[in-house]
PAGU-521665 format. One line per 2 residues: number of its first residue (from 1); their letters; for each residue x, y, z of C-alpha. Coordinates in nm, 2 decimals. Each point is the difference from the previous one (the first is absolute). Layout:
<nodes>
NUM = a = X:Y:Z | ...;
</nodes>
This chain:
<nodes>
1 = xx = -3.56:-5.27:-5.04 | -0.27:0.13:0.22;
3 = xx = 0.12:-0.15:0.29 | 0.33:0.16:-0.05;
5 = xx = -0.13:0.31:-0.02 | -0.24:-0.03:0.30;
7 = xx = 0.28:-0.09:0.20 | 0.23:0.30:-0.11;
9 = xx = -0.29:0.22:0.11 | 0.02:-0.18:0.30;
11 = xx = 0.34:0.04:0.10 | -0.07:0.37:-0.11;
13 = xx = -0.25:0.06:0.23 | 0.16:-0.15:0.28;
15 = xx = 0.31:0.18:-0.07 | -0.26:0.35:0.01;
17 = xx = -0.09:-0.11:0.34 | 0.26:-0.04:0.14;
19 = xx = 0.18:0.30:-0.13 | -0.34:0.23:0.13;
21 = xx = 0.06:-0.21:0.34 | 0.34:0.16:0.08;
23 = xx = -0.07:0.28:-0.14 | -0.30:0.07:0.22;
25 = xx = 0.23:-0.16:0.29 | 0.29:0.26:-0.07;
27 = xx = -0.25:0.30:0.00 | -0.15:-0.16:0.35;
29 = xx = 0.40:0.02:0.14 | 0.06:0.32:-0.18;
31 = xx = -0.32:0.12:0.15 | 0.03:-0.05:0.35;
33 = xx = 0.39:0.01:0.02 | 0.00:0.33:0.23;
35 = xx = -0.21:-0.23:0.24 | 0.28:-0.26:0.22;
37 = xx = -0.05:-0.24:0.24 | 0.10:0.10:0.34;
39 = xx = -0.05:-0.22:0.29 | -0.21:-0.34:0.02;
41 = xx = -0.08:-0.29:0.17 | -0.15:-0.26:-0.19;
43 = xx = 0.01:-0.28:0.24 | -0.33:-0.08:0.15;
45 = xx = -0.12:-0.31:0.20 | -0.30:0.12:0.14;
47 = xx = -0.33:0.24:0.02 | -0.21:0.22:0.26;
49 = xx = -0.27:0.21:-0.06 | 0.00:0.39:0.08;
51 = xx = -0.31:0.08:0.13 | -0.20:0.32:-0.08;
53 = xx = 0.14:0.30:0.25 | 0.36:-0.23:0.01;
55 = xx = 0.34:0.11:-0.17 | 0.28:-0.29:-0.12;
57 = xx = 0.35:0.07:-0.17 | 0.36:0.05:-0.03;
59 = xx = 0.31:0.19:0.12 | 0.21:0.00:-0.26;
61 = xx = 0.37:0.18:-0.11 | -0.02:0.16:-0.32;
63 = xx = 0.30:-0.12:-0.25 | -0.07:0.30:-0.28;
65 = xx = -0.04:0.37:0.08 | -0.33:0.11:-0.20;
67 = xx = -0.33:-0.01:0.01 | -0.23:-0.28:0.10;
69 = xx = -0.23:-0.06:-0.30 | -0.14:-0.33:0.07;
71 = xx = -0.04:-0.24:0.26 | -0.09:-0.40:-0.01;
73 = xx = -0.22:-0.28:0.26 | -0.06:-0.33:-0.01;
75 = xx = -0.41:0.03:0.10 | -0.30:-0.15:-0.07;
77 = xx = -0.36:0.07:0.09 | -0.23:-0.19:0.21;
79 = xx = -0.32:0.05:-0.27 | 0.01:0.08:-0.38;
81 = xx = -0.28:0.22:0.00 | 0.16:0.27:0.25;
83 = xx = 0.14:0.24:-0.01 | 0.30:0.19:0.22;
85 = xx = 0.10:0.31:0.13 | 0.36:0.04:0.12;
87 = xx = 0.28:0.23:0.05 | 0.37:-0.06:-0.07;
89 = xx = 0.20:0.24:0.19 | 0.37:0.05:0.02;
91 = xx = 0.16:0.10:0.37 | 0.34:0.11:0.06;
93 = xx = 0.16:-0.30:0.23 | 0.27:-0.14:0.17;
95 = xx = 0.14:-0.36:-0.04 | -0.22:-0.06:0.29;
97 = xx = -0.23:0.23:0.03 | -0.27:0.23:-0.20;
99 = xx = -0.06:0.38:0.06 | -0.36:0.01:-0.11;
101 = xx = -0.02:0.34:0.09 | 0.23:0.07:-0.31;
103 = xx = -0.19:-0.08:-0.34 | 0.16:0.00:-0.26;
105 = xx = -0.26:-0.04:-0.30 | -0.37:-0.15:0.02;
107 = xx = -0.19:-0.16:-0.31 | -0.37:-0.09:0.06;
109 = xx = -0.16:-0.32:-0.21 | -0.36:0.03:-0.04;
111 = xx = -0.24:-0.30:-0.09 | 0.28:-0.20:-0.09;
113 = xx = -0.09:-0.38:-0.10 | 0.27:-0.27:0.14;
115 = xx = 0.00:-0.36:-0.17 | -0.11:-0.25:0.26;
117 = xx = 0.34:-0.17:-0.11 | 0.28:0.09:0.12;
119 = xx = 0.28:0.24:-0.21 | 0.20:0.26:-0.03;
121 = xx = -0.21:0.28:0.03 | 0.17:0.34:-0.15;
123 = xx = -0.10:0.38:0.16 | 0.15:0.26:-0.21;
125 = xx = 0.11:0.29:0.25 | -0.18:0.36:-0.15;
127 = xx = 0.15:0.18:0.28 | 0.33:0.13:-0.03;
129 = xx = 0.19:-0.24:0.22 | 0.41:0.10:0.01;
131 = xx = 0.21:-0.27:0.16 | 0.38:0.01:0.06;
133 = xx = 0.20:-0.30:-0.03 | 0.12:-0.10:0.35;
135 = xx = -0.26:0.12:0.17 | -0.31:-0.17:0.17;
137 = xx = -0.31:-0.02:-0.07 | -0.35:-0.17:0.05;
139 = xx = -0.28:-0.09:-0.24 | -0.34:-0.11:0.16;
141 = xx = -0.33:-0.08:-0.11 | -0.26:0.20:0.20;
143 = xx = -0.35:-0.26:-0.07 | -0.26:0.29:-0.02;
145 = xx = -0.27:-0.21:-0.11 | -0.31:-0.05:0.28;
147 = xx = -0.10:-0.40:-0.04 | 0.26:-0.14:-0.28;
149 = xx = 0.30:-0.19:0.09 | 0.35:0.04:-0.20;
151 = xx = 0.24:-0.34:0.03 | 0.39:0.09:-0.01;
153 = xx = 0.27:-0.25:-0.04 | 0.30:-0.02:0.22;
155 = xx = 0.34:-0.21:0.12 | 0.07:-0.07:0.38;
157 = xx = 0.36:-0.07:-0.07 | 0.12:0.32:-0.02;
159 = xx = 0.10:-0.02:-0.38 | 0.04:0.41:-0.03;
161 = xx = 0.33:0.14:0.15 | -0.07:0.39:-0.01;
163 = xx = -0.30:0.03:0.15 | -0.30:-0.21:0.20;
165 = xx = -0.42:-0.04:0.03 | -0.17:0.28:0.09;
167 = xx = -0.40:-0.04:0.20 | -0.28:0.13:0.16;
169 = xx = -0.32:-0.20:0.01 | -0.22:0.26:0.15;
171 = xx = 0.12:0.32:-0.21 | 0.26:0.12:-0.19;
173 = xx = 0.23:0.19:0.25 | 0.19:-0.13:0.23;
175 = xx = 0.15:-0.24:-0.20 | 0.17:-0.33:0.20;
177 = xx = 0.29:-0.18:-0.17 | 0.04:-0.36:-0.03;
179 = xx = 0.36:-0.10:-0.06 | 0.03:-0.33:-0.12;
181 = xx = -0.30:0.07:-0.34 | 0.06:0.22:-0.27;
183 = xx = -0.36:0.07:-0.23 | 0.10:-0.14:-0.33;
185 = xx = 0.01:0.35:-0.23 | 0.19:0.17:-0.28;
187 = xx = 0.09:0.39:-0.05 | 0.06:0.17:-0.32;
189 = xx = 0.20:0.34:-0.01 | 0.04:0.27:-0.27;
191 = xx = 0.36:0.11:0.05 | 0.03:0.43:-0.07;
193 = xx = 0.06:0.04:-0.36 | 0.35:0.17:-0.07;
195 = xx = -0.02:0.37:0.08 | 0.10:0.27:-0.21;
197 = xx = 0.14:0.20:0.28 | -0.06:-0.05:0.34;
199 = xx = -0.08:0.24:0.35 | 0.12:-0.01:0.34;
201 = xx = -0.24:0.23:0.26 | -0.18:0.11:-0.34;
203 = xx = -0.30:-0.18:-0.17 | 0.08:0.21:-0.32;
205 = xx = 0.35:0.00:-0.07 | 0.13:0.26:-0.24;
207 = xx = 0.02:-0.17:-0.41 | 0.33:0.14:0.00;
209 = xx = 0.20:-0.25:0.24 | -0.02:-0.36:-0.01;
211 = xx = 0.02:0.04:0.37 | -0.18:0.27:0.24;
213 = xx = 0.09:0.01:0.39 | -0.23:0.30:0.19;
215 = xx = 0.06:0.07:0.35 | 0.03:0.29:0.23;
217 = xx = 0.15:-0.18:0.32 | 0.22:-0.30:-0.17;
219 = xx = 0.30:0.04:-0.25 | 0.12:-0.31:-0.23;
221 = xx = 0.31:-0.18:0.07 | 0.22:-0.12:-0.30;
223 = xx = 0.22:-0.36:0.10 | 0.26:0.11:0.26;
225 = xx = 0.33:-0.15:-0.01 | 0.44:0.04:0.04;
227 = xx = 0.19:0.14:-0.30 | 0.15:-0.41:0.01;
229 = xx = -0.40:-0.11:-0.02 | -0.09:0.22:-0.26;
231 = xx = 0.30:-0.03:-0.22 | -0.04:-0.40:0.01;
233 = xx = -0.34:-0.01:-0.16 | 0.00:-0.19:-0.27;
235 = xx = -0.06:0.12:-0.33 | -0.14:0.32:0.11;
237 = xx = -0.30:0.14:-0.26 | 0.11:0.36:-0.12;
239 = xx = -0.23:0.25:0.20 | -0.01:-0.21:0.35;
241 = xx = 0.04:0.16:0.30 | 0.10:-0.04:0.33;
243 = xx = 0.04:0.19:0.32 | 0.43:-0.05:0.16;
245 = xx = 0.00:0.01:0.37 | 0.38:0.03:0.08;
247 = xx = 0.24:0.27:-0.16 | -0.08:0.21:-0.22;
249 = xx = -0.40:-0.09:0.07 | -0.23:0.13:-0.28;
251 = xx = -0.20:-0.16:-0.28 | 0.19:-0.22:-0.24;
253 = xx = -0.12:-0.06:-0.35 | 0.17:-0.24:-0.27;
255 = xx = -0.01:0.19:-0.33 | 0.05:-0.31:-0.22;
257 = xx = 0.40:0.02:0.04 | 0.05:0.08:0.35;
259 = xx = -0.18:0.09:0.36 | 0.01:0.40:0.02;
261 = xx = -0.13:0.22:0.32 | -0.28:0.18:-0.08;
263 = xx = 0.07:0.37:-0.02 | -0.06:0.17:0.35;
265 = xx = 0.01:0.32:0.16 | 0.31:0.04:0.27;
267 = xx = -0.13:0.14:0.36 | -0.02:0.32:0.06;
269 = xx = 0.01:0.35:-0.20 | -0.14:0.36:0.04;
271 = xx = -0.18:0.22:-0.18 | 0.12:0.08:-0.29;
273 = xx = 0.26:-0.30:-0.04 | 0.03:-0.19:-0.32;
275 = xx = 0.10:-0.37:-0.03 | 0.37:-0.02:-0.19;
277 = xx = 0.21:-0.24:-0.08 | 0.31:-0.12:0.30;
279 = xx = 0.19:-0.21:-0.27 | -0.03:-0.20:-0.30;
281 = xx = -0.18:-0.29:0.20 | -0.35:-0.06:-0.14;
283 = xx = -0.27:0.15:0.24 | 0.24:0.15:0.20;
285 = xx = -0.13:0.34:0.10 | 0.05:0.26:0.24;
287 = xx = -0.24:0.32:0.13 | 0.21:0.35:-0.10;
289 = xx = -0.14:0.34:0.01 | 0.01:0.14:-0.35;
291 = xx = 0.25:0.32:-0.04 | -0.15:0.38:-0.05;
293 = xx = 0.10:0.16:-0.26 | 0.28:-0.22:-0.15;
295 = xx = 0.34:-0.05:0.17 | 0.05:-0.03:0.39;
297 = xx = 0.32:0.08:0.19 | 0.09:-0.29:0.20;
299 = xx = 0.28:0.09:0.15 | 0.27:0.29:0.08;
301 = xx = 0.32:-0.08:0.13 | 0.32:0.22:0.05;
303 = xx = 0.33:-0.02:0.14 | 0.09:0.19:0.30;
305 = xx = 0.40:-0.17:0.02 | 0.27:0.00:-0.24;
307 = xx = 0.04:-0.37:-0.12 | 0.37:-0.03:-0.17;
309 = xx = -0.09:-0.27:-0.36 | 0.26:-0.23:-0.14;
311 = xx = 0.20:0.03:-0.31 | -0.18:0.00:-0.36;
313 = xx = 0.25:-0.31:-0.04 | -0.18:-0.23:0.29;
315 = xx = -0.23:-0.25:-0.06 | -0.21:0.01:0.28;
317 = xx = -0.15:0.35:0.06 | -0.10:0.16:0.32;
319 = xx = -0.32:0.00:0.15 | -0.16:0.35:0.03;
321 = xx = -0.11:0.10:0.31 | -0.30:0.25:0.03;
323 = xx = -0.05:0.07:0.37 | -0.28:0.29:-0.02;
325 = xx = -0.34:-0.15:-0.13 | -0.20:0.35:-0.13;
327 = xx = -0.28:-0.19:-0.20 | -0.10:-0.30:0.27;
329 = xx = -0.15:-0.28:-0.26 | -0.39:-0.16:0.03;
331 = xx = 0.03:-0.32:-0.21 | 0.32:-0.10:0.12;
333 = xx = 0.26:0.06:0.24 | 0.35:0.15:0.04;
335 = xx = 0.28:-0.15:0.24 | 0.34:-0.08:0.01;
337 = xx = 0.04:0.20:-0.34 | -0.21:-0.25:-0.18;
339 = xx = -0.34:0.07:-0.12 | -0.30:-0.33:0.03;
341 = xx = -0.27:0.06:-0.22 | -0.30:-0.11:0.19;
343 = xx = -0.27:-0.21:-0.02 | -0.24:0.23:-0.23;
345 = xx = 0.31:0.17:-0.15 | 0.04:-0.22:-0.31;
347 = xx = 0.03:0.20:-0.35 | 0.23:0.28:-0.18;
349 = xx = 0.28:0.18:0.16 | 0.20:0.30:-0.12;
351 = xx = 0.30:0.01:0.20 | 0.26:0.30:0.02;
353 = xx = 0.33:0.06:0.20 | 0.18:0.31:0.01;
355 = xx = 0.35:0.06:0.11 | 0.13:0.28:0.18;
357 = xx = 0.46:-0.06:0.01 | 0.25:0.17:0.26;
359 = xx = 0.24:0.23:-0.18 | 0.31:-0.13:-0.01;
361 = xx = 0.37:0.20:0.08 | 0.12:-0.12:-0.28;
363 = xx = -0.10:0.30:-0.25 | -0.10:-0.11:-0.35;
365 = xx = -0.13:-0.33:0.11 | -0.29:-0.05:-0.11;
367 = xx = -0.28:-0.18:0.21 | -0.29:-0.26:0.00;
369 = xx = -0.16:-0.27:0.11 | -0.17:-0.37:-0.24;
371 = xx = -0.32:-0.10:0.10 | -0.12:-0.37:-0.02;
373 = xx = -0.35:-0.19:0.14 | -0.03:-0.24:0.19;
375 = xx = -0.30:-0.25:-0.02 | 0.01:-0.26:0.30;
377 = xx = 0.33:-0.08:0.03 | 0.05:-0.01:-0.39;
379 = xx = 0.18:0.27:-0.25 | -0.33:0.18:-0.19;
381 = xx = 0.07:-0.03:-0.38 | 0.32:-0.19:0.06;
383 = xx = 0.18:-0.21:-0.20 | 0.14:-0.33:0.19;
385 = xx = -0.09:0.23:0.33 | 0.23:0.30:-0.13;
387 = xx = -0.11:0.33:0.14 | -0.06:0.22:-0.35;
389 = xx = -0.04:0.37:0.08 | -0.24:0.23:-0.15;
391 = xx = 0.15:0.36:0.02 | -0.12:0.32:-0.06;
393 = xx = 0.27:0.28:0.05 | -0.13:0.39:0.15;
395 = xx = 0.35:0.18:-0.03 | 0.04:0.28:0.25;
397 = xx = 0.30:0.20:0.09 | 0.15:-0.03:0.38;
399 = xx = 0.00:0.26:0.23 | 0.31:-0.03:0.17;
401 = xx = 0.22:-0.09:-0.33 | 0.01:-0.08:-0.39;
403 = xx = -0.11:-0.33:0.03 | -0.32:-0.14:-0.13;
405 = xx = -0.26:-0.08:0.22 | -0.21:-0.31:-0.17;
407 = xx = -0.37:-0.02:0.13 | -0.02:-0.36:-0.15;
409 = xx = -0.42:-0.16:0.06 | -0.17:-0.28:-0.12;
411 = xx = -0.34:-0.04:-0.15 | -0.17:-0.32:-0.12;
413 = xx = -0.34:-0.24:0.01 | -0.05:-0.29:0.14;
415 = xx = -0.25:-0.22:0.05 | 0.00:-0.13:0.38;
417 = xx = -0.21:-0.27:0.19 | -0.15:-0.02:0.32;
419 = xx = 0.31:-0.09:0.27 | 0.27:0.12:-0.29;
421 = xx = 0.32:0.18:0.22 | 0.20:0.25:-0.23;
423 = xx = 0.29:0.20:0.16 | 0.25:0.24:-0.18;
425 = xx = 0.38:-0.06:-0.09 | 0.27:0.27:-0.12;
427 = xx = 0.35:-0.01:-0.06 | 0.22:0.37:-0.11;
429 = xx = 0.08:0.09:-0.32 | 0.37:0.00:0.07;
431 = xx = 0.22:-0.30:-0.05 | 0.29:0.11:0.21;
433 = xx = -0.16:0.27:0.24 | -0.31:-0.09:0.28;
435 = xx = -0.30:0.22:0.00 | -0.24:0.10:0.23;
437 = xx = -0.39:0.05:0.01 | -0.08:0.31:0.16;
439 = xx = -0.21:0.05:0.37 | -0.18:0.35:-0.20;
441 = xx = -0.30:-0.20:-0.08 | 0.06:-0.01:-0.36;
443 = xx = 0.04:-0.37:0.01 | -0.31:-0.12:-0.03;
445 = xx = -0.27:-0.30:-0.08 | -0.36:0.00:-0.09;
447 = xx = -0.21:-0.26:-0.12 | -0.30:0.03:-0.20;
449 = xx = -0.31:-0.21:-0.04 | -0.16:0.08:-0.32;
</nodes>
């Protein structure tokens, strides 16, 4: 029964052992996890010494942007009892070549005891050493001491393909290189931890932004590309931007359904000019100088010929002509007896005709003209493109017989956009007699922008 137990225990304890054995290993990994393996050469078929006042080591090309935190030799001492002083220094290099006058970090070992058997001998690097990953670099052993020799291992074959030996044995600068050997060494970096935000031409970027770019003589260019380049990226994130380089160029930005331009300011503009809106386009705007005090007269047109209309009965009313511009218009222009709106003339028009009529020989007849609008080519207000009329009647009596004179005008708003062309069309009143607009002025057209 005993021996059962004893054995139980045993297994326990062994268990126990085992269990505080990877535990203790996983702490070691957990511990030094920041700390990775860059570059090595850990083939070695031979040894030298490095003389006191003599310098030995290795261009190498760092795999891992960080900092250099540790660096490993193969070395052994030539007695027990001594003791060393030595220098490991880190150059900026060339494949082929080491700038010594360009250092990056120094770390100075003091009394330090090497085993008269050879190893891997480990130098933690105190000094802040920051490498970047495709660029060269060399690590060399400075042998400070006065009478004590360091042995370092090595491999003639050339076993190390991003770099080569480094020497000097009478000093530590210039240092010769030696193509075919590589020092057998290892180097450990400490990549950057993540960054909460990050600074370009500032050491203290601002907690707000994830990142800062500073500069007074450089901008920051976004990915350039064609509307066809931009619009093929796949799966675009909702918020990323690109700059378009052909027609219309701007800053694009998908909004999680669509690309969009980014909201910009059109050229130009005085003082005193607002931004307004051209058409119903998104971002389309337009500079336009606010109106004083309300209403503007835009234009003042009247008729210095008679102009004969066609019957009540037609279906295709006569153009009105008004040959004498009074009121010369600003946000649009007048020609051919059509009036443009222009550019910055978008918004709410009142427009109003007024009719002056030719007295008629035939007494009693009374006279008057319809009044229809005309909005690029297209009936205003119409039906299936039939003219409607909207009348208002100013009765007067005729001077030269008992007719009634009609002074017919028109007044109505209208919203019009930038390029809109109205023109005016009237027809009599009479269904069996033509009438006549009148060359008194009286026939009229003005258009106000409200």
């Amino acid at each position: 029964m005993n021996n059962i137990i004893n054995k139980k225990k045993n297994i326990m304890r062994s268990f126990f052992k085992k269990l505080l054995f990877a535990i203790s290993v996983v702490m070691v990994v957990q511990a030094n996890a920041q700390q990775t393996l860059d570059q090595s050469n850990t083939t070695f078929s031979t040894n030298t010494g490095l003389s006191p006042n003599s310098a030995a080591g290795q261009i190498f090309r760092a795999g891992i942007t960080g900092n250099l935190t540790q660096v490993d030799f193969r070395l052994f001492s030539t007695s027990s009892a001594a003791t060393n002083n030595f220098n490991v220094v880190i150059y900026n290099a060339t494949a082929t070549s080491v700038n010594t006058a360009s250092i990056v970090s120094t770390t100075t070992f003091s009394s330090t005891a090497i085993s008269t058997s050879p190893g891997w001998y480990s130098m933690p690097i105190t000094t802040a050493t920051p490498l970047i990953a495709g660029n060269y670099y060399a690590v060399v052993i400075n042998n400070a001491s006065t009478s004590n020799t360091l042995i370092y291992e090595y491999e003639t074959t050339g076993s190390y393909a991003n770099g080569t030996y480094v020497f000097n044995v009478s000093g530590f600068t210039p240092l010769s290189i030696s193509a075919s050997s590589d020092i057998a060494f290892r180097t450990y970096v400490t990549p950057p931890a993540p960054l909460s935000n990050v600074g370009i031409g500032t050491p203290t970027p601002n907690a707000s932004a994830k990142l800062d770019v500073s500069s007074t003589t450089q901008g920051m260019l976004v990915p350039r590309m064609t509307a066809a380049q931009r619009t093929a990226i796949a799966s675009p994130a909702t918020g990323l931007m690109v700059y378009q380089t052909d027609a219309p160029a701007g800053f694009y930005f998908y909004n999680g359904a669509a690309w969009v331009p980014s909201q910009t300011v059109p050229a130009g503009g005085t003082t005193g000019q607002v931004l307004t809106k051209v058409d119903a386009t998104d971002f389309n705007t337009q500079w336009a100088t606010p109106l004083s005090g309300g209403a503007r007269l835009e234009l003042r047109a009247t008729k210095n010929t008679t102009q004969t209309l066609v019957l009540s009965t037609s279906a295709s009313p006569d153009l009105v002509t008004y040959e004498s511009v009074v009121t010369t218009p600003t946000l649009g222009t007048y020609a051919n007896n059509a009036y443009t709106v222009g550019t910055n003339g978008a918004g709410l028009y009142l427009i109003q005709t007024r009719n002056s009529m030719v007295d008629n020989a035939t007494p009693n007849n009374t006279l008057g003209a319809y009044n229809y609008l005309e909005v690029n080519g297209s009936a205003y207000g119409s039906f299936n493109n039939i003219y409607p009329s909207f009348v208002s009647n100013v009765s007067i009596r005729s001077a030269t017989n008992s007719a009634i004179r009609s002074g017919t005008q028109y007044m109505f708003l209208v919203f019009l956009n930038a390029g809109d062309v109205i023109r005016i069309r009237a027809t009599g009143t009479n269904s069996s007699t033509p009438q006549a607009l009148s060359n008194d002025g009286g026939t009229q057209l003005m258009i106000v922008k409200l």
